[in-house]
Structure formats: structure tokens, C-alpha cells
N, C-alpha and C positions, 0 to 999 in steps of 0.2 A: 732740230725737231725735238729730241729729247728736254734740250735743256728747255722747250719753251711748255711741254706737257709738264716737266716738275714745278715750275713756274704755276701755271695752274691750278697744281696739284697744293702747291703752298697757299694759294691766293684762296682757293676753298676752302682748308683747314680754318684760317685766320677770320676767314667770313661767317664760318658755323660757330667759332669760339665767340666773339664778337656778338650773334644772334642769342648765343646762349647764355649769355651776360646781361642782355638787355631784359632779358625774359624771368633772369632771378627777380623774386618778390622782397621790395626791401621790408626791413622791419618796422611794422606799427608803432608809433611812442607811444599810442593812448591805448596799446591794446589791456587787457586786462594779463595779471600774472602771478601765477601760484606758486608760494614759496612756503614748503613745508617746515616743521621745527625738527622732525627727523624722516629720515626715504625707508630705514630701515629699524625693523624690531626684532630682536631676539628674543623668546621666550624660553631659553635657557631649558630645562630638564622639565616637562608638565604633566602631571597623572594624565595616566589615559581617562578619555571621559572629561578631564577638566577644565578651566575656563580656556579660552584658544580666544578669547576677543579683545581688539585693540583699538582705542581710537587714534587717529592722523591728524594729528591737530594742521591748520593752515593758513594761512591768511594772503590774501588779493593784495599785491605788494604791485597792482598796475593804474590807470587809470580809468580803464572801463570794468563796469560791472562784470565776474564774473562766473560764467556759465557753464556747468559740467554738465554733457550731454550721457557720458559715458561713464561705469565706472567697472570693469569685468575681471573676474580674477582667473589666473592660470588654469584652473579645473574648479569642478563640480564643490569642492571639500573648500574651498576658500569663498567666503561670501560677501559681498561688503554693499555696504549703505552707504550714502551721500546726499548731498541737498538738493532738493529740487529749483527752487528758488535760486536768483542769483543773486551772489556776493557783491557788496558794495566795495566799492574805493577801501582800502584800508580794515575792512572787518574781516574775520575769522571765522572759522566752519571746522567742518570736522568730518573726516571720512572711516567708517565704523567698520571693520575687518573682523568678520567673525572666520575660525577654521575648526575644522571636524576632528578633534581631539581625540575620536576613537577608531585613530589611524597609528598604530602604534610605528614608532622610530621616527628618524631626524627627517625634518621636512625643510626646504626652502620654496616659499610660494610669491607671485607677482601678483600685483594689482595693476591692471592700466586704466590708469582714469584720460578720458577724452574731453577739450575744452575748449572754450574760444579763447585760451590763454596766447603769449605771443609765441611760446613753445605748444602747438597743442597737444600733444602724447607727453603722457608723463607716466613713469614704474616706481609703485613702492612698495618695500618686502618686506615679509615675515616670514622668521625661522626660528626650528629651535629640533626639540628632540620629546614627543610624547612616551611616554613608558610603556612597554607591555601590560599587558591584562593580566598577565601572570604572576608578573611585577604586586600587584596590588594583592592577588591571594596566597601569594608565599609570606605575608603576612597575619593571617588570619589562621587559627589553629587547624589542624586536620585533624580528624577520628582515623587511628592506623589499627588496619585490619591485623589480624591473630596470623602468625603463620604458621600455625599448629595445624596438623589435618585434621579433617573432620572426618568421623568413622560414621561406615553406614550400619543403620540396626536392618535385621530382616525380619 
């Protein structure tokens, strides 16, 4: 009795594996497919305040047109632009990552752009280290106060 439940018990495993195999989606050859010239950008040490914008250069390296639905950055301070239009066979585009500069210290930020690529999610980052604001007026001269008392007249 035992041995004929394990039996079973095998014959099911083997059958859900099998179902679950059938049900993967193979890979499109004509789908369309985005291949960046870099995923990542550093912008090394940047005044606070200063430029924070990068473009992604790309190009549709598939055979269908392709179409970014989506393109949303990790938070509020990361913003990016993308083409509405889709991308032909073989042509390039460009996704425009602006970040909020007057966020003083080092940041690592994502972008996920969504597509009917044959990968559709795809992440790409920018980092670096904006400076304090303080940064910027500890170079500017200061007026230094007297530290002589000042005497009251009656």
C-alpha cells in the first residue's frame, strides 16, 4: 500500500513538471530588442544644483519595431524621457534621465523602462555624489563679525 501511494506520489510530481514545461513561452526571433551602449552612468562628484542629466543612448538590435510603454524611475528626484514612437529594425533612440541635483550626497538611482522587447523589463542606473550647499559657500568670502563688546551709552 505504501509503496503504491509513493508511486503516485512520484507519478504526480513528474506530471505537474512536464505541464509546467509545456506552458513556458518560447522565445520570439522576430521580437524586437534593446541593446544599450551603457546600463550604467556615473557622475562622479556634481555641484549641488548641477547638471544631473544623461542621455541612454540605444538601439533595436531585433526584428520588430520597437515599443517602450513604460519608462519610471526609482523615486520622485529621478525623471526620464523616452520616445513615444516606435523604433525601427536597426535604428537608435535615446532615453533622457534627468536627477534632482539639490539632493546633496551620493546617490544610486534605477530606471525601468518597459517594452515589447524579447526581454520586456530592463534597469538602467545612475550614480555618483552631489556636494553640499555648504560646499559651494565656504567658497565665497564671509563678513566676520567684531568680537569686541559693545558698551551700552545711558
Amino acid at each position: 500500500m505504501r509503496k503504491s501511494f509513493y508511486t503516485l506520489i512520484l507519478l504526480a510530481l513528474f506530471g505537474t513538471v512536464a505541464v509546467a514545461q509545456d506552458t513556458e513561452k518560447a522565445a520570439d526571433p522576430n521580437a524586437a530588442q534593446i541593446a544599450f551602449e551603457t546600463e550604467v552612468h556615473d557622475f562622479g562628484t556634481i555641484e549641488y544644483g548641477g547638471n544631473g542629466t544623461y542621455d541612454f543612448k540605444f538601439t533595436n538590435t531585433g526584428v520588430s519595431p520597437l515599443i517602450i510603454s513604460n519608462a519610471r524611475g526609482s523615486c520622485g528626484c529621478t525623471v526620464p524621457q523616452w520616445p513615444k514612437e516606435p523604433v525601427g529594425k536597426g535604428k537608435s533612440g535615446v532615453i533622457n534621465v534627468k536627477y534632482d541635483t539639490k539632493r546633496p550626497g551620493p546617490f544610486t538611482k534605477t530606471v525601468t523602462i518597459t517594452s515589447n522587447a524579447g526581454t520586456p523589463s530592463k534597469v538602467i542606473t545612475i550614480k555618483g555624489t552631489v556636494k553640499n550647499a555648504e560646499a559651494e559657500e565656504d567658497n565665497m568670502p564671509i563678513k566676520k563679525e567684531s568680537s569686541a563688546p559693545v558698551e551700552k551709552s545711558n
